[in-house]
py3Dmol code that shows the C-alpha trace and the ligand (Angstrom):
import py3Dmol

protein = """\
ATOM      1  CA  UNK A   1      43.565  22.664  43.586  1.00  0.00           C
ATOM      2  CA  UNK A   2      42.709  20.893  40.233  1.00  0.00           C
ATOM      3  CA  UNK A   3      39.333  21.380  40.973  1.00  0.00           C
ATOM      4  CA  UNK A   4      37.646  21.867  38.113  1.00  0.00           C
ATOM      5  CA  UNK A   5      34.184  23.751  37.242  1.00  0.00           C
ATOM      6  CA  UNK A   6      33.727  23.394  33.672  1.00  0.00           C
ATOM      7  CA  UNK A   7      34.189  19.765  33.619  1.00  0.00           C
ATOM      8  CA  UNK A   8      32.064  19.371  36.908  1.00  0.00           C
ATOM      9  CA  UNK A   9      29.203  21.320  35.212  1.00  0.00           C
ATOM     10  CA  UNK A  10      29.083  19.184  32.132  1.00  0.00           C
ATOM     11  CA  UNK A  11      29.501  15.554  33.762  1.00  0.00           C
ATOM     12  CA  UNK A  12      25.867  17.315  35.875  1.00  0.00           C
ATOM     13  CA  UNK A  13      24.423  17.796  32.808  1.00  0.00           C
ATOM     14  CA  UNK A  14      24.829  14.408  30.999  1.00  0.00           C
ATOM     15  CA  UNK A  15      23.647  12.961  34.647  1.00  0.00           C
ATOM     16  CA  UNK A  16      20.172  15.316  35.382  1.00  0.00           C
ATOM     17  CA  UNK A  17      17.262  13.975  34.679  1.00  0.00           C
ATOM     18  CA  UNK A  18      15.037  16.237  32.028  1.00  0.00           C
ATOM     19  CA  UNK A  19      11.931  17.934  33.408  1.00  0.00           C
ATOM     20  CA  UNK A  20       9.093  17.140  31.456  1.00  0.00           C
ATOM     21  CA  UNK A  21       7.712  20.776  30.675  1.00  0.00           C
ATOM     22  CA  UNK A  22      11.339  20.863  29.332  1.00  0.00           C
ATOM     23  CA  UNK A  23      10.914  17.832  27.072  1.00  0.00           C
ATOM     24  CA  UNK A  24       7.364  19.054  25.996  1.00  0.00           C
ATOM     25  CA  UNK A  25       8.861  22.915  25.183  1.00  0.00           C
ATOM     26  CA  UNK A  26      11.243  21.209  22.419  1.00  0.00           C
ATOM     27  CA  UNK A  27       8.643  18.765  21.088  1.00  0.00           C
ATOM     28  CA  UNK A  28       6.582  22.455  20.482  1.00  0.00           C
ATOM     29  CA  UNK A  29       9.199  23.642  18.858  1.00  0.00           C
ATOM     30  CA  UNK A  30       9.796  20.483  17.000  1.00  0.00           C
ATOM     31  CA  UNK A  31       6.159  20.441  15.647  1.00  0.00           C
ATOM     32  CA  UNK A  32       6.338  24.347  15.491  1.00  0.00           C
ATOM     33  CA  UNK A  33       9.580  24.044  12.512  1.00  0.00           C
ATOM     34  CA  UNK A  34       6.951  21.715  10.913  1.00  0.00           C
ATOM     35  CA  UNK A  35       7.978  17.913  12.022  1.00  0.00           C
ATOM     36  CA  UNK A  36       6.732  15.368  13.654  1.00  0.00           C
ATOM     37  CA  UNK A  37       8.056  14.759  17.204  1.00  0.00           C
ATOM     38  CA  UNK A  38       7.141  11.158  17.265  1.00  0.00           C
ATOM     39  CA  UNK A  39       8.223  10.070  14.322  1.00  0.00           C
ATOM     40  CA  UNK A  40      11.208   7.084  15.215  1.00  0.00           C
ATOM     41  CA  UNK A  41      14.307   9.686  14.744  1.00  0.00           C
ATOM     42  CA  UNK A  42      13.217  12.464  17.064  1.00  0.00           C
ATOM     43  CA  UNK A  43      11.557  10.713  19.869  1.00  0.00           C
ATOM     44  CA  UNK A  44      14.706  11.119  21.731  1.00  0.00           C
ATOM     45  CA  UNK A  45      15.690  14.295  20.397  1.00  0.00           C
ATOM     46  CA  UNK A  46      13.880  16.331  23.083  1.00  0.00           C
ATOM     47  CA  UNK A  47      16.139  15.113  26.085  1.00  0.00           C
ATOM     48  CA  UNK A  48      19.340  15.272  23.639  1.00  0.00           C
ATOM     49  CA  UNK A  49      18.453  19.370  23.319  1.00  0.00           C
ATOM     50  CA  UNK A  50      17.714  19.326  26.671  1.00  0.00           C
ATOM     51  CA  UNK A  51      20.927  18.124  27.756  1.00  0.00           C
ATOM     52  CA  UNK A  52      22.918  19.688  24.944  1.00  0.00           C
ATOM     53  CA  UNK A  53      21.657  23.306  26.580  1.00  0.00           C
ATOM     54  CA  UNK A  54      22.955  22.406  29.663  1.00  0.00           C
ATOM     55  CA  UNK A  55      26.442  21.993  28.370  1.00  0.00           C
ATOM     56  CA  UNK A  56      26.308  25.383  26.059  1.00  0.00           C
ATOM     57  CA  UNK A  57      25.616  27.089  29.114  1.00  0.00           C
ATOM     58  CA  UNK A  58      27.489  25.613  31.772  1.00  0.00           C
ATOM     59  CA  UNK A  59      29.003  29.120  31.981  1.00  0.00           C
ATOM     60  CA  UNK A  60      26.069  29.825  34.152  1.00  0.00           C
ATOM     61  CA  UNK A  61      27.570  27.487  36.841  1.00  0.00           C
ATOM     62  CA  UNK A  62      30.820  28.789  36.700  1.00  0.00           C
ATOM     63  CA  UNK A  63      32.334  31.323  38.031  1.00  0.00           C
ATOM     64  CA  UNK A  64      35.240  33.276  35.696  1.00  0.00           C
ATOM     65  CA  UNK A  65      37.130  35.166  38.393  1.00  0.00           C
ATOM     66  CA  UNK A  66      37.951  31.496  39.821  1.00  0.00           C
ATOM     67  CA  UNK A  67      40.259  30.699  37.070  1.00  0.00           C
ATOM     68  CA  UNK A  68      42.396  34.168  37.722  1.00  0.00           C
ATOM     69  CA  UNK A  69      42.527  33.320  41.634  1.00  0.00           C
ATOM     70  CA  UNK A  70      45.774  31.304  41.406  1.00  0.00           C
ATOM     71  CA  UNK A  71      48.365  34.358  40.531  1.00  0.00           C
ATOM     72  CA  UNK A  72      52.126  34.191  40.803  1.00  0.00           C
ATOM     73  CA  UNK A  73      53.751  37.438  41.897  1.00  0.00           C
ATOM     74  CA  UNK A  74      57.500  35.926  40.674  1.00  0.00           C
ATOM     75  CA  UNK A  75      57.478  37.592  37.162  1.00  0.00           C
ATOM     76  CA  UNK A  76      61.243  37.057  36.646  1.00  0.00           C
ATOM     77  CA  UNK A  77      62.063  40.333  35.161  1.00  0.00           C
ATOM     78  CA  UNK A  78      59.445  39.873  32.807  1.00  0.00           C
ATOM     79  CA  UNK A  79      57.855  43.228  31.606  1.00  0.00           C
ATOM     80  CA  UNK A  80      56.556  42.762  27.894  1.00  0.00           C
ATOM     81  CA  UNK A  81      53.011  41.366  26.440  1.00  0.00           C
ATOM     82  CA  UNK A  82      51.672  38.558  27.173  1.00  0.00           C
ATOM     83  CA  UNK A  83      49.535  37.075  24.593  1.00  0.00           C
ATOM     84  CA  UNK A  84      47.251  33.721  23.670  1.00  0.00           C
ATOM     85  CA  UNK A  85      45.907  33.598  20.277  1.00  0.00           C
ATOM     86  CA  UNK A  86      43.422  31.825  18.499  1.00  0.00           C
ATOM     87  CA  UNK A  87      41.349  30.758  21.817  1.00  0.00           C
ATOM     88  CA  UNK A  88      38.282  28.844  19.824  1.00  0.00           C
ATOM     89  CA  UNK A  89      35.129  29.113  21.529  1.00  0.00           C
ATOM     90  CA  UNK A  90      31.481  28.899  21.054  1.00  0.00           C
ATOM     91  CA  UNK A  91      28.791  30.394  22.185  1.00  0.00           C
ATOM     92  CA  UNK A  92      25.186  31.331  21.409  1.00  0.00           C
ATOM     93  CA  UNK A  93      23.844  34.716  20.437  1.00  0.00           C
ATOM     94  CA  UNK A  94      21.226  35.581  23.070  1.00  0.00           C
ATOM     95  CA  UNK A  95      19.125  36.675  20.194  1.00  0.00           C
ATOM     96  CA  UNK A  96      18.089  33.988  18.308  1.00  0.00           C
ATOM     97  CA  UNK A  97      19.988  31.212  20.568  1.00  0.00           C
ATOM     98  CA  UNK A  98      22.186  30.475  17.267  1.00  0.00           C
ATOM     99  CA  UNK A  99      25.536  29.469  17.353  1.00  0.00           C
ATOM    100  CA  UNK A 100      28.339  31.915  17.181  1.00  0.00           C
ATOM    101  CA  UNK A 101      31.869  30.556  16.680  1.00  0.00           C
ATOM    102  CA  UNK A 102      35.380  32.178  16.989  1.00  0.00           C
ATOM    103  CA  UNK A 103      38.244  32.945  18.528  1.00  0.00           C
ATOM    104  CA  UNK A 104      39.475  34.932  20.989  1.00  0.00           C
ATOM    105  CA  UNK A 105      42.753  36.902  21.495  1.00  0.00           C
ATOM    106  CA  UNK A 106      43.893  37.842  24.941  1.00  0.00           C
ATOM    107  CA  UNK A 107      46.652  39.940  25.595  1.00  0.00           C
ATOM    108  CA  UNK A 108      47.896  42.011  28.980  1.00  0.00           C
ATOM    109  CA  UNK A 109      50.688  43.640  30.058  1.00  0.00           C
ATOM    110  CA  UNK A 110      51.126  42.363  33.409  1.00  0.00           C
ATOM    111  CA  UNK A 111      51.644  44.813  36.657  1.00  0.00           C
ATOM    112  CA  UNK A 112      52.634  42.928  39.744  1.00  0.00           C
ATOM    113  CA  UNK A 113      51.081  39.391  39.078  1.00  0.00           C
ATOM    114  CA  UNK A 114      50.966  36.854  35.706  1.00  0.00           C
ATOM    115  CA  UNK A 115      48.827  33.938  35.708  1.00  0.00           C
ATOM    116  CA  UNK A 116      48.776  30.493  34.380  1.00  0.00           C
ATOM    117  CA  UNK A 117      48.053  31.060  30.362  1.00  0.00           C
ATOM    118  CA  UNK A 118      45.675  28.479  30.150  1.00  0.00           C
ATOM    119  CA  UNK A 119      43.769  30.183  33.079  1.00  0.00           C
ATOM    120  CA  UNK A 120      42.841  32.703  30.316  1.00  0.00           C
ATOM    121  CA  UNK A 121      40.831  30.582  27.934  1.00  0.00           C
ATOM    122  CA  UNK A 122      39.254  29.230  30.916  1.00  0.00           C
ATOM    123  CA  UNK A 123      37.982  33.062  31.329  1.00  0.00           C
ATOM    124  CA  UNK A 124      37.100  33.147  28.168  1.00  0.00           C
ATOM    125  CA  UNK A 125      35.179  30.076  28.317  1.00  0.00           C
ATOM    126  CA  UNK A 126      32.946  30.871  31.275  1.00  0.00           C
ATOM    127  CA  UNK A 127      31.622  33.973  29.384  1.00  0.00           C
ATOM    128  CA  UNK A 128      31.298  32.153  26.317  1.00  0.00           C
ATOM    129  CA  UNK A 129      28.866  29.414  27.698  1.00  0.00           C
ATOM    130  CA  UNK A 130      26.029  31.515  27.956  1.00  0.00           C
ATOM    131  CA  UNK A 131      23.915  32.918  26.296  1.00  0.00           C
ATOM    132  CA  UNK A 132      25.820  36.430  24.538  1.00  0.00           C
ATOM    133  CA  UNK A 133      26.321  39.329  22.394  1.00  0.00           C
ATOM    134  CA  UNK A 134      29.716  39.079  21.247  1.00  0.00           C
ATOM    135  CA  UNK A 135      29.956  43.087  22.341  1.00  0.00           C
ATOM    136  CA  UNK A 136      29.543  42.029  25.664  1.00  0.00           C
ATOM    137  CA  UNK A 137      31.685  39.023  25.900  1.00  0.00           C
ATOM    138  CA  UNK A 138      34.920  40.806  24.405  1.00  0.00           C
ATOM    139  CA  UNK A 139      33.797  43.029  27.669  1.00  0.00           C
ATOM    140  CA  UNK A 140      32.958  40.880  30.264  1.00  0.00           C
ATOM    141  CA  UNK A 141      36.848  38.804  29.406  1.00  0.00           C
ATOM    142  CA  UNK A 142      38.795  42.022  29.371  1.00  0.00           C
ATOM    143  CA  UNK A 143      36.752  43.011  32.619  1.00  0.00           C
ATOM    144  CA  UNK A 144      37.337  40.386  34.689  1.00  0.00           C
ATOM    145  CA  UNK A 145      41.104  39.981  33.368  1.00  0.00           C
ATOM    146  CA  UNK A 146      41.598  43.746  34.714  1.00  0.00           C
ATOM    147  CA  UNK A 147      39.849  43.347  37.618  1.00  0.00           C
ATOM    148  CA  UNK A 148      41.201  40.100  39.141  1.00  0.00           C
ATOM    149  CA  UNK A 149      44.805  40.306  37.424  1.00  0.00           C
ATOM    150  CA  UNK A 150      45.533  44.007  37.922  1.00  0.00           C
ATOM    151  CA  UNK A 151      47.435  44.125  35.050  1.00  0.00           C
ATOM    152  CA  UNK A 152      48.950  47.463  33.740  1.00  0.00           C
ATOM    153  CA  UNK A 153      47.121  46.603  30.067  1.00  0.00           C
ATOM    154  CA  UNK A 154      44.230  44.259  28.785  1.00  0.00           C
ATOM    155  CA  UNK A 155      43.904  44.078  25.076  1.00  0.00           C
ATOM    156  CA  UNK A 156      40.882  41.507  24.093  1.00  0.00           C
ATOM    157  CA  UNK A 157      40.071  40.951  20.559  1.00  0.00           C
ATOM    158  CA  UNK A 158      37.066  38.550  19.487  1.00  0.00           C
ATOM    159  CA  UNK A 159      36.337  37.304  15.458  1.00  0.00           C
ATOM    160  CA  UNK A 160      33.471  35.090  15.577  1.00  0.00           C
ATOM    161  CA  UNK A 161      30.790  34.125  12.715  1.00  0.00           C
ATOM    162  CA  UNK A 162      26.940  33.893  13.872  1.00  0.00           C
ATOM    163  CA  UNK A 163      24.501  31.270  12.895  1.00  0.00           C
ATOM    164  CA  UNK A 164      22.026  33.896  12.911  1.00  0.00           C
ATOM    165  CA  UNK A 165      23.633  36.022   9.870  1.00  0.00           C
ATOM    166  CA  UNK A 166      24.920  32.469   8.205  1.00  0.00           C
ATOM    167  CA  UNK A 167      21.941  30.398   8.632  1.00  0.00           C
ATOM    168  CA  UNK A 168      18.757  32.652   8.571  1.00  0.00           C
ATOM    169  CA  UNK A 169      18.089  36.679   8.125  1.00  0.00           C
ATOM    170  CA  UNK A 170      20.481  37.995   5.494  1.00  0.00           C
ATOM    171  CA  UNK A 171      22.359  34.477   4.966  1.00  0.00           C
ATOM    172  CA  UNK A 172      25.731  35.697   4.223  1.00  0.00           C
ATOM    173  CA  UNK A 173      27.896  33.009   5.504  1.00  0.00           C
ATOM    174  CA  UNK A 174      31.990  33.764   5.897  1.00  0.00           C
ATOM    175  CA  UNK A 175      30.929  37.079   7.579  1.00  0.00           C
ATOM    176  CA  UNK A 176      33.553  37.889  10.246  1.00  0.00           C
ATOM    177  CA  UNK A 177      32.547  39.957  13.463  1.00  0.00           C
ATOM    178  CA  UNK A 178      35.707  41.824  14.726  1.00  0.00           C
ATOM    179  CA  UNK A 179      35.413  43.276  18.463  1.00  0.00           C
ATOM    180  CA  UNK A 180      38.180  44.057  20.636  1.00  0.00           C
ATOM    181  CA  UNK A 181      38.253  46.050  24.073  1.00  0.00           C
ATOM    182  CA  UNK A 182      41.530  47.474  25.561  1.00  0.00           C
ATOM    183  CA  UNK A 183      42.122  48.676  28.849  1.00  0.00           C
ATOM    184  CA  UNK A 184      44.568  50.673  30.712  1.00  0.00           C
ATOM    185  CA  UNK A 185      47.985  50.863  28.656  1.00  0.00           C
ATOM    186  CA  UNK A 186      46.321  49.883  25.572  1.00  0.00           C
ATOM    187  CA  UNK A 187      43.566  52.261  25.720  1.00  0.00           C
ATOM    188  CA  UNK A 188      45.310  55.175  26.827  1.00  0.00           C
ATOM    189  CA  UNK A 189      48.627  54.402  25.112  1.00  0.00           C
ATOM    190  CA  UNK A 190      48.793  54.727  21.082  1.00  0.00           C
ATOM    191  CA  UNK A 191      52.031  53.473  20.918  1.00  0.00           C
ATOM    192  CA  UNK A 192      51.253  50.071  23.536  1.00  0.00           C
ATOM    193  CA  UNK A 193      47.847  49.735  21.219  1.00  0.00           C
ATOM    194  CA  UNK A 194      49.673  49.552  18.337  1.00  0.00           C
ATOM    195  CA  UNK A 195      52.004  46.920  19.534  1.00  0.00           C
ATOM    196  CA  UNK A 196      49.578  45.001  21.092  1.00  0.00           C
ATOM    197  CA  UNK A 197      47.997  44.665  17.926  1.00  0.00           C
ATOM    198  CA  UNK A 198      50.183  44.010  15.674  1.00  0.00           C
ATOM    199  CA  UNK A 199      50.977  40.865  17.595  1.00  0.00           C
ATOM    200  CA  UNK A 200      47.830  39.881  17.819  1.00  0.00           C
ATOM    201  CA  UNK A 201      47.234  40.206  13.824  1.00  0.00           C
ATOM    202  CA  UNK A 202      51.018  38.572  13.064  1.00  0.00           C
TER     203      UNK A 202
END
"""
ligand_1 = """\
1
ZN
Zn 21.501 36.260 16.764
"""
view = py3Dmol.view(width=600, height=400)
view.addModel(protein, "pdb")
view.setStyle({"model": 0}, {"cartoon": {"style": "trace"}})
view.addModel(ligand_1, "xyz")
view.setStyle({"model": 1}, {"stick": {}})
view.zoomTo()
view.show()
């Protein structure tokens, strides 16, 4: 069971052959932003994107629930937080297809079943590597996490900067985006919120 679908979507991507409507679209571009696509140092820049696009978005091909689907029901007593901080990722805002770099913080309070810890990243991971608004990613992780884990708390916080505030528009690089999404005990609980995130923020 070490089958594993990020790594089996990427080693596709650097294999597939690039459609030519596909190499044309990012010459377009290319020529569009005011260059010449074949001039010596791009002509190979086309299939590089091409390829490249496949791999930020090999989320598409994967499927996040998988990496919750090994669960083990022996707890050991164990009835307190579980967290994993400072999950980088990247992604890419669906908005302007810019970068948007963070990390994540994943915390639950587990009911019958704990998982793996790395499993969690993996979750995070396979919603990153699509195209996103990070609203809807901090959703989609704590989501799946309460869905698949049945957990008696998800806490899911997200701090990411965006190419497309850095880079272009207002240009205001350092800018932080905070979101976070709790679930169950840590929604409903003031006391359990509180904990959870003080952790998280220690
Ligand atoms: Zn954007």
């Amino acid at each position: 069971m070490d089958y594993d679908p990020d790594a089996e979507a990427v080693g596709e991507a650097i294999k597939e052959a690039v459609p030519a409507n596909v190499s044309e679209a990012i010459r377009t571009l290319i020529r569009w932003s005011g260059d010449n696509p074949e001039r010596e140092g791009l002509l190979e820049t086309p299939e590089r994107v091409a390829r490249a696009w496949r791999e930020y978005c090999r989320g598409y091909n994967a499927d996040p629930a998988y990496h919750l689907s090994r669960i083990f029901h022996e707890v050991g007593g164990y009835d307190d937080i579980v967290l994993l901080k400072d999950i980088p990722f990247q992604s890419h805002c669906e908005h302007h297809m810019a970068p948007i770099i963070g990390r994540g913080h994943i915390a639950y309070l587990p009911g019958k079943y704990v998982v793996g810890i790395s499993k969690l990243a993996r979750v995070l991971h396979a919603f990153a590597n699509r195209l996103q608004v990070q609203e809807r990613l901090t959703a989609e992780v704590a989501n799946c996490i309460w869905e698949n884990l049945k957990p008696q708390g998800v806490a899911v916080v997200i701090e990411a900067t965006h190419g497309c505030m850095t880079g272009r528009g207002v240009r205001t690089p350092n800018v932080l985006m905070k979101t976070s999404r709790m679930l169950g005990v840590f929604r409903d609980d003031e006391k359990s919120r509180e904990e959870v995130l003080k952790l998280i923020d220690s």
